[in-house]
N, C-alpha and C positions, 0 to 999 in steps of 0.2 A: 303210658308213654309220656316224655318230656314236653314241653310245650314247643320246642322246636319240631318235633316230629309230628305233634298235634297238628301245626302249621302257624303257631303264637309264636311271638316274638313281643318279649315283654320289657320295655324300652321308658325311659323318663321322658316325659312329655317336654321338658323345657330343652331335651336333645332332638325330640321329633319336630318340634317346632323352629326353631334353627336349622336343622336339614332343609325343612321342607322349604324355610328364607331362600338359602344358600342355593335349592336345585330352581326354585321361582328366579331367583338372581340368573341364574345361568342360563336359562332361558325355558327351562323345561317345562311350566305353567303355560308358556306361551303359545299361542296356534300357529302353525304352519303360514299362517298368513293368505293372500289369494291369491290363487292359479290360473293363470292364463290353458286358454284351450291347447295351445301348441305346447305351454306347459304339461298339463295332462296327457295331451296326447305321446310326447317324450316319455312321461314314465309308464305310461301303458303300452307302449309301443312296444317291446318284449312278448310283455303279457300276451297282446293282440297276435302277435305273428306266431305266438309259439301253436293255441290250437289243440295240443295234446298233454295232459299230464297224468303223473300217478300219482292219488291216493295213496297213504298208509296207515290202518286202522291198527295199532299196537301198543298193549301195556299188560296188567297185573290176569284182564279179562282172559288173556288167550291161554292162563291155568286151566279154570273150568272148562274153557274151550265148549260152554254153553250145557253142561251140568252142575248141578248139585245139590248135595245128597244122593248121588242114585238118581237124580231126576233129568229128566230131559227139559229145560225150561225154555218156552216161547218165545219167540222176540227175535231182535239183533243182540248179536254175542257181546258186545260192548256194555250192554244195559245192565246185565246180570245182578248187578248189585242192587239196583231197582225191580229187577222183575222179579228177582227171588227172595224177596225183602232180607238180603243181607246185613247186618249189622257191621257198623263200621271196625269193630273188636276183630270182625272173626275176617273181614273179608282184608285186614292187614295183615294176615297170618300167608296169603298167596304170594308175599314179599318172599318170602324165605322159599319158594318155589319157583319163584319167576330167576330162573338161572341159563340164558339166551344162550350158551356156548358152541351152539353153532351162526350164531351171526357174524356178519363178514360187510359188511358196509360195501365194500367197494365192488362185491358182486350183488350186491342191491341195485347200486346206484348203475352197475352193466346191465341187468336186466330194465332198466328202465329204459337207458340208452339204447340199447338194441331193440327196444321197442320202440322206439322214436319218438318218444317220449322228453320232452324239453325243462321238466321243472317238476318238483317231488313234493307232496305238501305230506307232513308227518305228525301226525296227534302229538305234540309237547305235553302235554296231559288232559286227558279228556275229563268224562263227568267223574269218574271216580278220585280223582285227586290225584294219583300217582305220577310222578315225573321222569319224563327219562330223558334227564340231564342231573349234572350236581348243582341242585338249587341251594343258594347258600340263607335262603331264608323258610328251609323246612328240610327234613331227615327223611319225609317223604317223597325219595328216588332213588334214581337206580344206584347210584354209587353209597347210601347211606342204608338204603333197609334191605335190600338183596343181596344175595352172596354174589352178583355179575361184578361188581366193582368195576365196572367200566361204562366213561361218559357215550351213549349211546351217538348223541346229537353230534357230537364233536368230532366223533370218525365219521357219519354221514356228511359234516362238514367240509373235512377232508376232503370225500371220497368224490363227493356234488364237484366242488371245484378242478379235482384233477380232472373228471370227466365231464367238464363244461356243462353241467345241470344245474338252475338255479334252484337254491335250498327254500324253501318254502315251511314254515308251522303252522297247523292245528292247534288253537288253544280254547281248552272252554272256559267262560265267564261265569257258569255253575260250579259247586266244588261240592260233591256229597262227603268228603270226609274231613271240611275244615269246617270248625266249630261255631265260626263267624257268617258261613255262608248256608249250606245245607243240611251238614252234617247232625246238626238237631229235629228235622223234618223227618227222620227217621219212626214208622217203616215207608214213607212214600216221600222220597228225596225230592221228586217232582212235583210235589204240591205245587200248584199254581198258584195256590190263595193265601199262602201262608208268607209270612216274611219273616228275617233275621235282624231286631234292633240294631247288632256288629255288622251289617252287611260296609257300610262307608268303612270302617276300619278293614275287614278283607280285602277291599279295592286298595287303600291306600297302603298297608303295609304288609299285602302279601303278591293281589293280583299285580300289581302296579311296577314292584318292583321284579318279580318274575318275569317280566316280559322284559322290561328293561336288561335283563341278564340275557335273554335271549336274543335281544339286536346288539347288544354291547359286544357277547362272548361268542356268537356262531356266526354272528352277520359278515356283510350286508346278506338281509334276506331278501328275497324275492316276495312275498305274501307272507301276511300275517290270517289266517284263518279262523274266523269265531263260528264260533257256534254257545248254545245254551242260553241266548239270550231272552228266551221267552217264559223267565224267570219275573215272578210279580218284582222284586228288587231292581233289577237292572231297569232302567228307562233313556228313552231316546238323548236328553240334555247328557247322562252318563256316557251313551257311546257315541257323542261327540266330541266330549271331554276325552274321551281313551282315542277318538283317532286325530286328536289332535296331538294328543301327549307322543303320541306314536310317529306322526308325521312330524313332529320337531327332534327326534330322535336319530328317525333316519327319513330323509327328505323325500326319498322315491320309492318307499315302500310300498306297496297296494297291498288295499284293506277290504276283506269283504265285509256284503251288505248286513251282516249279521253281527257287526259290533255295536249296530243300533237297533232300533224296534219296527224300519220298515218292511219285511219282507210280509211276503203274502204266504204263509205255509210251507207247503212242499215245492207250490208253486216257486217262492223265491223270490220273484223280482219286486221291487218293491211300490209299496200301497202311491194310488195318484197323489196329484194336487199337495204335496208336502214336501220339503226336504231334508232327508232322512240320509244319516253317516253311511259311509264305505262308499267303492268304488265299483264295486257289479255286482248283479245278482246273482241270485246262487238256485237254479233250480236241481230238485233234488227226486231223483230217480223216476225223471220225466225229462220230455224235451219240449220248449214250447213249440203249440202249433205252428205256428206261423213265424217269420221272421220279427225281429225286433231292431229295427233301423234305432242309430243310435246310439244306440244301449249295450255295454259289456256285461254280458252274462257266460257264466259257466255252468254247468249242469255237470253232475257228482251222482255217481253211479255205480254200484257193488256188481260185481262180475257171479256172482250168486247172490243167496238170499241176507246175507248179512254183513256186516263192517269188518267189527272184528271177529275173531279166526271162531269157526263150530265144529267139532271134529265129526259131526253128522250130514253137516249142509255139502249134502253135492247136487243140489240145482245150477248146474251152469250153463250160464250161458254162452250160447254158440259162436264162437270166433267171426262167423259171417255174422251172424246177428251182434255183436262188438264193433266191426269193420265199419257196419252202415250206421248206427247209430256215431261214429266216430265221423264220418261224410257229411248225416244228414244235419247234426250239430254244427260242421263248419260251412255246411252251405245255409241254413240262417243267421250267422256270423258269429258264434258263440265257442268256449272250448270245451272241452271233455276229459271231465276229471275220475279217472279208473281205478277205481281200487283195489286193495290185496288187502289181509288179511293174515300176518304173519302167525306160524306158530309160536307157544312156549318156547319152543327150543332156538327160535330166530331163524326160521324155512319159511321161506314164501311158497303153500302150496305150488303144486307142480303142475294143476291144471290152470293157474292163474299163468303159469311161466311158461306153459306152453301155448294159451293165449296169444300171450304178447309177444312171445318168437315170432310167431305166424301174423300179425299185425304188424311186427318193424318190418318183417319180408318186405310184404307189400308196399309201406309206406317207402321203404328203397328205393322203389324202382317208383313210386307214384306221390312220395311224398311232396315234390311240386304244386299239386293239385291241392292240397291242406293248408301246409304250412304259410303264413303271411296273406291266405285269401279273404277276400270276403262274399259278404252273402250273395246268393243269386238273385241277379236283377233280371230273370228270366219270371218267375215266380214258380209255379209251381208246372211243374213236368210228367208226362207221364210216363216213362220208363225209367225214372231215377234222379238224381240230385244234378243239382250245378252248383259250384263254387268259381272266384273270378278273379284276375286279377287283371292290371292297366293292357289291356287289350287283347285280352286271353279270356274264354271261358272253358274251364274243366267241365265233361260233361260226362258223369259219373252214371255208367250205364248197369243199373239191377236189373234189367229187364230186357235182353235183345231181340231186339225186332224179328217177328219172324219174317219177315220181307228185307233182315238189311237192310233197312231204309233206316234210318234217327230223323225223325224230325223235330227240330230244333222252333219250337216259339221264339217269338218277342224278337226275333233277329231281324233289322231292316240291311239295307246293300251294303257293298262296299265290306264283305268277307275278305280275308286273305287267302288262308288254306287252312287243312284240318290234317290230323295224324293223332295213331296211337301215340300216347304218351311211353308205353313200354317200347314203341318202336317207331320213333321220330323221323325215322328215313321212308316209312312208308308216309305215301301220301296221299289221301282219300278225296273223292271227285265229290265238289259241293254244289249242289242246283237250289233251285229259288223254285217254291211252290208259289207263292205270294210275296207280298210286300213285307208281310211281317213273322214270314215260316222259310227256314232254308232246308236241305235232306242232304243229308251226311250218307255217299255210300260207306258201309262199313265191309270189311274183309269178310270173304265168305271160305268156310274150309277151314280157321286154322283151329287149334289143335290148345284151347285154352285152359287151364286146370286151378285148381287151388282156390285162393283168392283172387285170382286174375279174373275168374268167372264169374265170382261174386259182384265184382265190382270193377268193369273196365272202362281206362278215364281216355275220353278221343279231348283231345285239344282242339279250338276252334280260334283261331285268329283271327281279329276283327279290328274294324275302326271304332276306336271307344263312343265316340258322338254317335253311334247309328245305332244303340242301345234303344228297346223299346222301353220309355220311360213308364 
């Protein structure tokens, strides 16, 4: 392969030098400078209220679709090039098969929406290198080494904005198939311990300018997504550098905590006593226990057992069990990032899509209680979650009383009234156990099904000041 398609780009240094003047002149070198809290809180404020978004795990991976050779191999589907010690020779040969011809952007970007779902964040290219956009500083993507000949990103672009969805990317900061980054670590890409002398030249003249193409050409985005940072190369002074370079690019982008070196694992949020780049944590296929006052965190979570698409994996999980993990994440004040897992052909399985049908349902008629809340200042409950907002608490019932009674903690006087949120003209009678318990009668008789049973939200109207601190 060329050196363009390798992902080199082979340039006179007395020209890189001069650019690099010319983009420092302009202000690109520069930090974003410092943020006021209401600053912050303005560009998170989106983020904050939205609550809900999709995942999209998609690229070269969902050929194998988690074989090969004959072999069923381990893991999440995305890795394959790792877990099956592929070589980078053979596993660019899945180029010429990655041929998506049923992809349709804009009934992507409806099924998101219909699942009430607020913002899409989409693997720009993950660990294997491959891009699905036309990067004009590598051949490795979609419009250069597959026969799709079409920019992927650029109709999701489209499609996000006619359908008011903020577009969001995935990008990894690993690269197993560039020569500068991993691609010689081969057969164990993920070597922790190894390093690439070229790793500063990849950041400067491939990662650097790649993302750059990404807020220049698709934006404004909504999130910029890392991952792979727990690469011996990458170090926290570099992803500071990358989110400053980012924040001078486009000023109210949010960056997760994973462009630098503080997250704690799976867990996500990041290590005490330092401070460490991006804007919230990222817990990953967990929720934290308890709430996290504060702190913006999102938790990212596969709807079965893997990211991207395995044409064997049918562990899924249960739309009720989707629904409450999507409640109990907004009643510790965090959002919930869901993923799909597209086929080769550009289908987003049908159990991930009929999920989500049955999750926007409910959020229809309940999405109030989500959307724009925060955590419960009740604490913990035993029939189910709370979520709240300025003088409202959602009170998110998994468990109904076998007495019709709800009794509500932490609530001191001075209630207004309560009601189904499904049916806001009914109006339920509220008594006072104590000073700091009210009981909610609940409706006896009716006739609840679906999701409605899963998870039915009574509205409680209150004076904010009589909150049990």
């Amino acid at each position: 392969m060329n050196n363009k398609t390798s992902g080199r780009i082979l340039l006179n240094p007395a020209i890189v030098i001069a650019v690099l003047f010319i983009l420092a002149t302009l202000g690109y070198a520069q930090s974003p400078g410092p943020e006021t809290k209401q600053q912050r809180d303005e560009r998170m404020q989106w983020w904050r209220e939205a609550r809900f978004g999709m995942f999209i795990h998609w690229g070269l991976y969902a050929v194998p679709a988690g074989e090969w050779k004959g072999k069923k191999i381990g893991g999440i589907g995305e890795w394959i090039m790792e877990s099956a010690d592929i070589p980078v020779s053979e596993y660019e040969q899945f180029t010429k098969q990655f041929n998506p011809v049923k992809f349709d952007a804009d009934q992507w970007v409806r099924i998101a929406r219909n699942a009430g779902m607020k913002y899409i964040v989409i693997t720009s290219k993950h660990h294997d290198g491959f891009c699905l956009w036309d990067s004009k500083v590598s051949d490795y993507d979609i419009m250069d080494a597959s026969p799709f000949k079409r920019d992927i990103l650029k109709e999701l672009s489209v499609a996000c904005k006619k359908h008011g969805i903020r577009l969001c990317f995935y990008h990894s900061i690993m690269d197993w198939h560039h020569p500068d980054a991993q691609a010689p670590f081969y057969p164990n890409y993920n070597d922790g311990s190894r390093t690439n002398p070229n790793f500063s030249r990849y950041i400067e003249n491939y990662m650097k300018p790649q993302l750059e193409e990404l807020i220049t050409n698709y934006g404004p985005l909504g999130v910029l997504w890392f991952d792979g940072e727990w690469i011996k190369d990458w170090t926290e002074p570099q992803g500071k550098d990358l989110y400053n370079f980012l924040r001078v690019l486009q000023p109210d982008i949010i960056i997760n905590n994973r462009v630098g070196k503080g997250r704690k694992g799976m867990q996500g949020l990041n290590k005490d006593d330092q401070e460490y780049a991006g804007d919230f944590g990222t817990p990953e296929q967990q929720i934290p226990s308890k709430g996290l006052p504060g702190v913006d965190w999102e938790s990212c979570m596969t709807m079965n057992n893997t990211w991207g698409f395995k044409s064997y994996d049918h562990n899924w999980k249960s739309t009720e069990d989707l629904l409450r993990k999507l409640v109990d994440i907004a009643s510790k004040g965090g959002n919930f990032l869901l993923n799909v897992g597209p086929t080769a052909k550009g289908l987003i399985p049908e159990p991930s899509v009929e999920r989500l049908r049955l999750i926007g349902a409910w959020l229809k008629v309940n999405g109030e209680s989500i959307y724009g809340t925060t955590a419960s200042p009740l604490g913990k409950v035993p029939w189910g979650r709370c979520t709240a907002k300025p003088g409202k608490l959602y009170l998110h019932i998994f468990d109904w009383p076998a007495d019709a009674k709800l009794k509500v903690p932490g609530v001191k006087d001075q209630t207004k009234k309560a009601y189904l949120l499904r049916q806001k003209t009914l109006e339920l009678h509220v008594t006072r156990e104590d000073k700091d318990m009210v009981v909610i009668d609940l409706p006896i008789g009716q006739d609840v099904k679906g999701l409605e049973a899963t998870d039915t939200v009574v509205v409680l109207e209150i004076n904010q000041r009589q909150l049990k601190s």
